[in-house]
C-alpha positions in Angstrom: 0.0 0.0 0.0 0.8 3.8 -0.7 1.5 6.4 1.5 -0.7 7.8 4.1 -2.2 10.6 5.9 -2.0 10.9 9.2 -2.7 14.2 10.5 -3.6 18.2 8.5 -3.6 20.9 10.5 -4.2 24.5 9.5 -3.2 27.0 11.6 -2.9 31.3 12.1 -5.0 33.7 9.8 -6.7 36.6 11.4 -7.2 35.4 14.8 -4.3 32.6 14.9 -6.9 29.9 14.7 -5.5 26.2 14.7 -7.8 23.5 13.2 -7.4 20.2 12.4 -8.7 18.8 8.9 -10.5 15.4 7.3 -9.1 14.4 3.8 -10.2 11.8 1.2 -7.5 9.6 -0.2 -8.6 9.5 -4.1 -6.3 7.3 -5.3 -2.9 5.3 -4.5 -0.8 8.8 -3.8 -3.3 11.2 -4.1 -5.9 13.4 -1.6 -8.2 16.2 -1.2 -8.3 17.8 2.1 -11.9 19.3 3.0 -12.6 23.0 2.9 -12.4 24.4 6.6 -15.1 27.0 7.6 -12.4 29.5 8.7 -11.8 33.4 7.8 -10.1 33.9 4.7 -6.6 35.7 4.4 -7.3 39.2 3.3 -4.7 41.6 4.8 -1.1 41.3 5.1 0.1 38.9 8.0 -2.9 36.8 8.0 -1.6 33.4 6.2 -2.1 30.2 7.5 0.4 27.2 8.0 -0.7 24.2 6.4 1.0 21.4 7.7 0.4 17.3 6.7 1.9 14.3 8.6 2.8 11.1 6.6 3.9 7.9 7.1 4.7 5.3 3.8 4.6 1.4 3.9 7.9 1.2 5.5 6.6 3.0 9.0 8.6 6.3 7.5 7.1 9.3 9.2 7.6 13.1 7.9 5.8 16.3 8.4 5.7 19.2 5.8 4.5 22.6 6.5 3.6 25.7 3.8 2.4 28.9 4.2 -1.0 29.9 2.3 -3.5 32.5 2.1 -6.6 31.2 2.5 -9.3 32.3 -0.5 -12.5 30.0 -0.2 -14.5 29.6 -3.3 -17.2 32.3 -4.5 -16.0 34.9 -1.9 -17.5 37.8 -2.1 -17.1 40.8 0.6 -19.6 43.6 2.0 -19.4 46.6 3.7 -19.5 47.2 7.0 -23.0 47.4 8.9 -23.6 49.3 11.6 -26.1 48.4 14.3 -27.1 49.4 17.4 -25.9 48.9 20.1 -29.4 47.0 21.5 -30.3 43.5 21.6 -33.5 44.1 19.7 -34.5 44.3 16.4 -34.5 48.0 15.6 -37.4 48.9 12.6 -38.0 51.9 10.3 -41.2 54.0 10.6 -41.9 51.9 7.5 -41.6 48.4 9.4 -38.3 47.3 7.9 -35.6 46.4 9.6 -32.7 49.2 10.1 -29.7 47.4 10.2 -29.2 44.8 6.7 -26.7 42.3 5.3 -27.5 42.8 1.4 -26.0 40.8 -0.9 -25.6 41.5 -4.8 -27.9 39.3 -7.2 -27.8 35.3 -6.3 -27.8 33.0 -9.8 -27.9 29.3 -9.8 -25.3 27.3 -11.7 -27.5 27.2 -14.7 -27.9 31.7 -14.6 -31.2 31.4 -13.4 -31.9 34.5 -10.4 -31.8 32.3 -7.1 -35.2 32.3 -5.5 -36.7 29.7 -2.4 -35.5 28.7 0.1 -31.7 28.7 1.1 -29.5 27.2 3.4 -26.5 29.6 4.9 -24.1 29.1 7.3 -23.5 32.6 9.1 -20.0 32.2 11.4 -19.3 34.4 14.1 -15.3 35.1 14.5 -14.3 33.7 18.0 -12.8 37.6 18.8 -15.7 38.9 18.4 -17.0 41.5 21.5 -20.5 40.1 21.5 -22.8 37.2 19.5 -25.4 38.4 17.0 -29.0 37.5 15.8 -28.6 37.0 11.9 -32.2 36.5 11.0 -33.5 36.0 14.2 -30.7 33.0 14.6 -28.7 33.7 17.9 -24.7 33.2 16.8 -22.4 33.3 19.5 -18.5 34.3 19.1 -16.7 31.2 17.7 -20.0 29.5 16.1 -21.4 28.6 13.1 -25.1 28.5 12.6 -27.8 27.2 10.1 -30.2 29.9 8.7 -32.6 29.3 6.8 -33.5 32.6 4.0 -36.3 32.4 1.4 -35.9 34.7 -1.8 -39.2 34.4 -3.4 -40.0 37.3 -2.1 -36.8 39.2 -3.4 -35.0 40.2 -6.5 -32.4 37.4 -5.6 -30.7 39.0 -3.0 -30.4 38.6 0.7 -31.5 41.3 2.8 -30.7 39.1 6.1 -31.7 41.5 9.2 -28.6 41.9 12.1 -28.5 42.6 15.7 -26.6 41.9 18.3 -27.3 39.9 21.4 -26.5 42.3 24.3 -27.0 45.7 25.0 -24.7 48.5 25.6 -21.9 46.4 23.9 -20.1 48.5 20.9 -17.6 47.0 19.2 -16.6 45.0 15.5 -18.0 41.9 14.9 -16.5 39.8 12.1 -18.9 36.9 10.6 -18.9 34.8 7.3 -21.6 33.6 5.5 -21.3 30.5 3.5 -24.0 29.5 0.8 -23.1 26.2 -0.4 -25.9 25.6 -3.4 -27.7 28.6 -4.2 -31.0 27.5 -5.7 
């Protein structure tokens, strides 16, 4: 038999996070690590260490390390929303809410606008001075949650309302949100 994995860690980024990773073995010599949900490498100084223990038929151990920026697939970024700094939902005179994550136009893979029902995965960064409600789903520093948005009622984007979960708090709260099949 081949050469195996034994161990992937990935470690550093932003807030010097140190996770270890699953992996498939596709063939005799070669793998594919899984995609970590971890906050991707977009200033200076933020790279992560990649590094994979080994061992081959012989019992022969060996560890290699790298350094990488971290880019997940279909990133896109937003701008900064402000909030405040009440654990409630704050509305307009109009009923809607004040503070907003929008995102630009959703498409399927086949161009069609997105529309129903979708499934995102709204992480809180673990340095984060206080948890939020992303809509209406309490997230708590260092956690990932499931939150279900519909778009049939949208022109394909996500207006997703935010708040945090305490009051009197002020601060910047870094989150992600992962869509992984936009319908």
């Amino acid at each position: 038999h081949g050469p195996d994995i034994t161990e992937v860690n990935i470690s550093g980024g932003p807030i010097s996070d140190s996770i270890y990773l699953d992996w498939v073995k596709l063939d005799g010599t070669n793998f594919k690590l899984e995609y970590p949900r971890i906050f991707p490498s977009l200033e200076e100084n933020q790279s992560y260490t990649l590094t994979v223990k080994a061992i081959d038929s012989y019992g022969n151990t060996s560890t290699k390390s790298h350094s990488i920026d971290y880019i997940p697939n279909n990133l896109f970024t937003l701008t900064g929303v402000d909030v405040f700094a009440t654990d409630e939902l704050v509305l307009s005179k109009n009923g809607k809410p004040l503070s907003l994550i929008t995102s630009n136009q959703l498409r399927s893979d086949n161009g069609n606008l997105a529309s129903g029902e979708q499934q995102i995965f709204f992480t809180l960064r673990g340095d984060a001075p206080f948890g939020l409600y992303a809509n209406g789903v309490r997230v708590r520093p260092g956690e990932t949650k499931e939150v279900i948005y519909n778009l049939d009622s949208t022109d394909g984007r996500i207006y997703l309302p935010i708040y945090p979960d305490v009051k009197g708090v002020e601060g910047k709260a870094n989150y992600l949100i992962e869509i992984p099949r936009i319908n």
